[in-house]
DSSP file (Angstrom, degrees, kcal/mol; ACC not computed):
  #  RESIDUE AA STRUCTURE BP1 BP2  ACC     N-H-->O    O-->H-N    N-H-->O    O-->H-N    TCO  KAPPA ALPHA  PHI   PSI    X-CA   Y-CA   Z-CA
    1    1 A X              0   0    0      0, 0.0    19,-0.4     0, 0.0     2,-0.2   0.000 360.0 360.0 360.0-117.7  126.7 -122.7 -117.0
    2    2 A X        -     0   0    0     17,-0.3     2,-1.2    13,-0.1    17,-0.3  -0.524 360.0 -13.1 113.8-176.0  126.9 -120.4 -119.9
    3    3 A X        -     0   0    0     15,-1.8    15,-0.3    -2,-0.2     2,-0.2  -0.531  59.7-167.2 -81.1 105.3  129.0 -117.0 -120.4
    4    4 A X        -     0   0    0     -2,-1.2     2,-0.3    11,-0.2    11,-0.2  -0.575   2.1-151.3 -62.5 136.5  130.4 -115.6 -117.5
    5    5 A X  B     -A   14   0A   0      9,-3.2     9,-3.2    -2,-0.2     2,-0.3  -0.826   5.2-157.7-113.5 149.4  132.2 -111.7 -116.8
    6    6 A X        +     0   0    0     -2,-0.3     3,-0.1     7,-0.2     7,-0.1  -0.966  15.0 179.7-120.1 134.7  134.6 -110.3 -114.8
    7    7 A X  S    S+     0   0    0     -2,-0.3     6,-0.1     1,-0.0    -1,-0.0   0.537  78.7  66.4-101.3 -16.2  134.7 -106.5 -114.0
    8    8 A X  S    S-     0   0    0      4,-0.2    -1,-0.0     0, 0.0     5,-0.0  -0.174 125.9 -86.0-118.7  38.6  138.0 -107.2 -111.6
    9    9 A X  S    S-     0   0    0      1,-0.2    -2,-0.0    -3,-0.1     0, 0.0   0.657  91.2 -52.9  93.6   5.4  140.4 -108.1 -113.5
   10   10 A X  S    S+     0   0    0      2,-0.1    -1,-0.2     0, 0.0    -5,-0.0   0.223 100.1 129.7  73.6   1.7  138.9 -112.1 -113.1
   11   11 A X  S    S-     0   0    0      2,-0.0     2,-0.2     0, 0.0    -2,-0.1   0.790  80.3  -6.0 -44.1 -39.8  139.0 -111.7 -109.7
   12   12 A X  S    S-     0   0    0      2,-0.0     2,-0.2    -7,-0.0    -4,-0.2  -0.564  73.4-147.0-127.3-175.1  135.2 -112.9 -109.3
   13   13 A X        -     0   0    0     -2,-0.2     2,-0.3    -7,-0.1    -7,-0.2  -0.933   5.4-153.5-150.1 159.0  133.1 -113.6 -112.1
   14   14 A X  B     -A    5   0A   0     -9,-3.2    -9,-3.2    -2,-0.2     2,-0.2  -0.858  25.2-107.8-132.4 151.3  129.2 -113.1 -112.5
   15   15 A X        -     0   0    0     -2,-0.3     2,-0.3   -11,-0.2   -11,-0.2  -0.252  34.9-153.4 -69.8 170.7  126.4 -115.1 -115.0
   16   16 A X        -     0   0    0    -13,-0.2    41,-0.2    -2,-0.2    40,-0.1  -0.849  39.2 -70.0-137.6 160.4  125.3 -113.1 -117.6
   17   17 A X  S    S+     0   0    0     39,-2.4     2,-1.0    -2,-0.3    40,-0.1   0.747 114.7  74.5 -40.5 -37.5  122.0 -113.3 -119.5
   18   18 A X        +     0   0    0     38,-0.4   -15,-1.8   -15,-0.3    -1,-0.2  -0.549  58.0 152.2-125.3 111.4  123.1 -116.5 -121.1
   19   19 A X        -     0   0    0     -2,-1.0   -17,-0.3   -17,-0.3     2,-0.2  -0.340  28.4-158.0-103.8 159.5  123.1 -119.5 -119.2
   20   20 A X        -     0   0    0    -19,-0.4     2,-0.5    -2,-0.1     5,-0.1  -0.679  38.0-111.2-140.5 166.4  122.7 -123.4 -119.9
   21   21 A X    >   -     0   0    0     -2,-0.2     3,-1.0     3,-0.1     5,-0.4  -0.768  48.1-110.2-102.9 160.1  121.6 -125.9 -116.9
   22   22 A X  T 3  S+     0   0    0     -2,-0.5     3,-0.2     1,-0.3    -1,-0.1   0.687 112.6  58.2 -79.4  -0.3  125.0 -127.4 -116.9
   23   23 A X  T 3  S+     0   0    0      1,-0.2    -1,-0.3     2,-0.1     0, 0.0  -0.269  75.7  92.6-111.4  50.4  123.3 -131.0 -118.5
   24   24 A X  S <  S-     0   0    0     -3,-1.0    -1,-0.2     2,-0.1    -3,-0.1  -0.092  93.4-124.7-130.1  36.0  121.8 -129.6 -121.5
   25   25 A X        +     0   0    0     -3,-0.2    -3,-0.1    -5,-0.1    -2,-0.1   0.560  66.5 140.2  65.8  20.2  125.0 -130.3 -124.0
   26   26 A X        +     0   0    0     -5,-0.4     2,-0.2    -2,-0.1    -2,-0.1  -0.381  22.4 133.9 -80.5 165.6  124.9 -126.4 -124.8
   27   27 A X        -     0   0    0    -26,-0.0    18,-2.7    -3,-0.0    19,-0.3  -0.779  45.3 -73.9 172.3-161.8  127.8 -125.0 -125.0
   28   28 A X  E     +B   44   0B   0     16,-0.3    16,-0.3    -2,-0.2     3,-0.1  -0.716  15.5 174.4 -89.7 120.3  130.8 -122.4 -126.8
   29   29 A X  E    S-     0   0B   0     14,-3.9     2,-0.3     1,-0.4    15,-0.1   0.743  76.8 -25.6 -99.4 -32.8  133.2 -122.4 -130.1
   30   30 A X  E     -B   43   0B   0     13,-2.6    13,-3.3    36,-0.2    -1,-0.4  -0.987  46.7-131.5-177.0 165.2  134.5 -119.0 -129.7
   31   31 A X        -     0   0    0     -2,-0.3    11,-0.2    11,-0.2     2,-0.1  -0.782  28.7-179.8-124.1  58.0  134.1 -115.4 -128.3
   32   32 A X        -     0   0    0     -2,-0.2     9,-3.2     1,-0.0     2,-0.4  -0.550   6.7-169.2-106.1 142.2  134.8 -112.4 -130.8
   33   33 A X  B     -E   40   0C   0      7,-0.2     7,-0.2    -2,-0.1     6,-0.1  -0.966  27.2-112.3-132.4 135.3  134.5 -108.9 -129.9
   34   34 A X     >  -     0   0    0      5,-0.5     4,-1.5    -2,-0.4    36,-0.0  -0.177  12.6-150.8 -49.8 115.9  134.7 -105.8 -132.7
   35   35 A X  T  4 S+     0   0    0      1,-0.2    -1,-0.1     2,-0.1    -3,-0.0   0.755  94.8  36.6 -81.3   5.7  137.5 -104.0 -132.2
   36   36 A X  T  4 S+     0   0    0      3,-0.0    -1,-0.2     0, 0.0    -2,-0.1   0.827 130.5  27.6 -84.1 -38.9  135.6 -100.6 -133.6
   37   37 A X  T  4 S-     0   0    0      2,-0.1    -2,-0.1     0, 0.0    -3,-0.0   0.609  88.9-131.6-122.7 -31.2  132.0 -101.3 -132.1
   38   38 A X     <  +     0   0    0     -4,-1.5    16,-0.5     1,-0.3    15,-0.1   0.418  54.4 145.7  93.3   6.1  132.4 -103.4 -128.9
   39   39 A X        -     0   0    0     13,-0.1    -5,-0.5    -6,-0.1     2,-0.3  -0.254  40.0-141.2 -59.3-177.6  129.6 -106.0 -130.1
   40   40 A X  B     -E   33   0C   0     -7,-0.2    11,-5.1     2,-0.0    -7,-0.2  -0.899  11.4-162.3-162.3 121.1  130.4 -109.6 -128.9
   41   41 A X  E     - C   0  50B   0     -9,-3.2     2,-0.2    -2,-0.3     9,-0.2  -0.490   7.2-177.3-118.5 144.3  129.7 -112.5 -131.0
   42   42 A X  E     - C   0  49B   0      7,-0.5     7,-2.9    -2,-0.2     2,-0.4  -0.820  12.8-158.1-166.1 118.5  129.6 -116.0 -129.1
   43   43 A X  E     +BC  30  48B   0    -13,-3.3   -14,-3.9    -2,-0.2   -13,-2.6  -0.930  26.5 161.2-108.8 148.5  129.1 -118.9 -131.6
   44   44 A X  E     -B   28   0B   0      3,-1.3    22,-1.8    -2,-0.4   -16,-0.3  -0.570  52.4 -72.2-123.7-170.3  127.5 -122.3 -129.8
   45   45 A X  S    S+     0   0    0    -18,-2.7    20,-0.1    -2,-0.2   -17,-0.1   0.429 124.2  21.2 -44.1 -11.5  125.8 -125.4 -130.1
   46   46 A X  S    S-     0   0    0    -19,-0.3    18,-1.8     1,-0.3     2,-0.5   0.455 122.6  -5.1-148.9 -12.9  122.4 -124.0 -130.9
   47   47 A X  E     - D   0  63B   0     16,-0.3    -3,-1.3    19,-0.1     2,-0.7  -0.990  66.8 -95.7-175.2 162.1  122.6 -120.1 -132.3
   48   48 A X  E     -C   43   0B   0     14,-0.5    13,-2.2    -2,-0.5     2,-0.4  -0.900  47.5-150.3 -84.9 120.0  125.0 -117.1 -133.0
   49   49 A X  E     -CD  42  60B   0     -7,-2.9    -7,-0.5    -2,-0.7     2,-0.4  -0.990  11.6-161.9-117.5 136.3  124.8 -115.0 -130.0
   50   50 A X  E     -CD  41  59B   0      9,-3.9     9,-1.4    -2,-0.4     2,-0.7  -0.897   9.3-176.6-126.1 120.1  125.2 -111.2 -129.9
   51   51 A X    >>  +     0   0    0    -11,-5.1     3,-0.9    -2,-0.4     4,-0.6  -0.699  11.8 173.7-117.1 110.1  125.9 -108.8 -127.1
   52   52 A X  T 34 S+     0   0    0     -2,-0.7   -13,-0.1     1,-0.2    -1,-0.1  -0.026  76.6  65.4-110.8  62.4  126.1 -104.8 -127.5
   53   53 A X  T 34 S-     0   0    0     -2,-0.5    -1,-0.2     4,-0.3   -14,-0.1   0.065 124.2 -80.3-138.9  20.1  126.4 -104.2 -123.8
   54   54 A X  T <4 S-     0   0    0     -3,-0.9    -2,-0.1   -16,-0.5   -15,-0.1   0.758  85.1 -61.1  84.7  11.2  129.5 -105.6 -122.7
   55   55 A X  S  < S+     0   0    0     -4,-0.6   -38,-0.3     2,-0.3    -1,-0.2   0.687 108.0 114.6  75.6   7.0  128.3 -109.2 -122.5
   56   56 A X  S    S+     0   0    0      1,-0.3   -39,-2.4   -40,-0.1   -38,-0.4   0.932  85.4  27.8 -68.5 -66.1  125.4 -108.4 -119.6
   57   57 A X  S    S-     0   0    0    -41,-0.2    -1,-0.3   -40,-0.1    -4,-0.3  -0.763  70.9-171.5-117.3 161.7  122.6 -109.4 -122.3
   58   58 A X        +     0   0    0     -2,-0.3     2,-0.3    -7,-0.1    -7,-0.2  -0.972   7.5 179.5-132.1 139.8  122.6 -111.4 -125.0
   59   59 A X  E     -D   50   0B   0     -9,-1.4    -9,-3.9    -2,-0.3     2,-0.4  -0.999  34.5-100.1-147.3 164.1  120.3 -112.3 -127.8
   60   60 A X  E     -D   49   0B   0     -2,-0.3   -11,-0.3   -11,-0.2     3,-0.2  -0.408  23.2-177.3 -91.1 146.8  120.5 -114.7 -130.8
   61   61 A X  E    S-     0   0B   0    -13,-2.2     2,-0.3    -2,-0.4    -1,-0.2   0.965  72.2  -0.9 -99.2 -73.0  121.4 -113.4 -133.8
   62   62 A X  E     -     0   0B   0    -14,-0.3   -14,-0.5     2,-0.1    -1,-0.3  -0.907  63.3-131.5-125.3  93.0  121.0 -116.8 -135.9
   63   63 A X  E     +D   47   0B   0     -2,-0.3     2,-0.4   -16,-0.2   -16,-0.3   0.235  65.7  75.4 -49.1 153.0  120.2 -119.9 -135.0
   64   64 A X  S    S-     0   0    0    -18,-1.8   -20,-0.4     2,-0.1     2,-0.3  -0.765  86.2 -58.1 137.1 162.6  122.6 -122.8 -136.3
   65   65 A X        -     0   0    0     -2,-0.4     2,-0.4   -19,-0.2   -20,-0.2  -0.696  48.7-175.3 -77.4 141.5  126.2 -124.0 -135.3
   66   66 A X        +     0   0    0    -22,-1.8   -37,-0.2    -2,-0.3   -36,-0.2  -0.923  22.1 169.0-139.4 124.0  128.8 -121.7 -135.4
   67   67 A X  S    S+     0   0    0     -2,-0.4     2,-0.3     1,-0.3    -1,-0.1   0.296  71.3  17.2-108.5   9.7  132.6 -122.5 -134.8
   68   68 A X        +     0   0    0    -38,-0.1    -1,-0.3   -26,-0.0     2,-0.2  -0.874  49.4 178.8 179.8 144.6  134.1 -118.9 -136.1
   69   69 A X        -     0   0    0     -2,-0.3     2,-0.6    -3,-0.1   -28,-0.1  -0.980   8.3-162.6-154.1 153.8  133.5 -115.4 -137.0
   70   70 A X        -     0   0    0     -2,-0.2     2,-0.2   -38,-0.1   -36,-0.0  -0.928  23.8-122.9-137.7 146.8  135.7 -112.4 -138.3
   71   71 A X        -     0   0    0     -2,-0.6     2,-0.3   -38,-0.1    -2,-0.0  -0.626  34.7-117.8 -85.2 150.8  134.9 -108.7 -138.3
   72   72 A X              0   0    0     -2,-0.2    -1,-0.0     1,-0.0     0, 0.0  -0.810 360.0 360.0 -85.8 134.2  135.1 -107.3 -141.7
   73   73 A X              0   0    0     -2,-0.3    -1,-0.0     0, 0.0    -2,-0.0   0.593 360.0 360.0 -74.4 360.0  137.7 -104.6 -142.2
């Protein structure tokens, strides 16, 4: 599975650059995006992942578990 977008409102939704086979125990704690900068933070099972396109690609910032992250003001 992995992190999915919608451009229509949720109307469809499309994969995105990071995907799991749906039996690999991957998965998501939480989704933050900067409200100044428009990165996108997604912390999982396996890494920090960071997207500064709008969620299309993704790459891992830091490996590790991550359950939470907050933008500094």
């Amino acid at each position: 599975m992995g992190i999915l977008k919608s451009t229509d409102a949720g109307q469809t939704w499309n994969t995105t650059s990071l995907t799991y086979a749906v039996n690999s125990g991957s998965g998501f704690h939480f989704l933050e995006a900067s409200p100044t900068t428009g990165v996108i933070l997604a912390g999982g099972n396996d890494n920090l992942w960071r997207s500064t396109d709008d969620g299309d690609t993704w790459s891992a910032a830091q490996s590790g578990t991550f359950f939470d992250a907050t933008w500094d003001k």
